[in-house]
N, C-alpha and C positions, 0 to 999 in steps of 0.2 A: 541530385535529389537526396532528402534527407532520410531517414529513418525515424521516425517519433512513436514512442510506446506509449501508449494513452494508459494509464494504470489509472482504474475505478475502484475507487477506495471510500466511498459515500453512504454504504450501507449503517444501517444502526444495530445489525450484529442479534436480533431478536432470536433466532432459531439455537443460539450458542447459552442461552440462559444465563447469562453474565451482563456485568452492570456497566461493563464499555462494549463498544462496537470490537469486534473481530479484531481488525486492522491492526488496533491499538495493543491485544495482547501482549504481555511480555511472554515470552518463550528464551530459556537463558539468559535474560537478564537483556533483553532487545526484543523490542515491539515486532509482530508477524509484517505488517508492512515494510519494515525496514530491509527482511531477508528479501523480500521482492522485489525492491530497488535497488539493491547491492546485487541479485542475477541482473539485469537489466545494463546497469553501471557496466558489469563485466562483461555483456555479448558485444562481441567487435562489430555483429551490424546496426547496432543501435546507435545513434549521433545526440536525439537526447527524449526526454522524458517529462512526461504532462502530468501531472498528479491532479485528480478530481476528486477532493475529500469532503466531509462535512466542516460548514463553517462553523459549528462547535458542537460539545457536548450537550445533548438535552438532562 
């Protein structure tokens, strides 16, 4: 049996008062969502990973 981490990443980021969704953030020069797929990547029980994001910018 597999391991699959479902990361929800679909929000449009309204409560952050910024003109992109959260997710998309740069923080050091790499978006917030990236750091959270790079833990993911790196936990030895996870096999793979589902991203659910917005199909685009509004």
């Amino acid at each position: 049996m597999k391991n699959i981490a479902l990361l929800t990443a679909a929000g449009i980021g309204s409560r952050t008062g910024q003109d992109i969704p959260k997710q998309f953030i740069h923080i050091d020069n790499k978006p917030i969502i990236i750091y959270t797929l790079e833990a993911f990547q790196k936990h030895p029980s996870i096999d793979e990973i589902v991203v659910v994001c917005l199909d685009r910018l509004a």
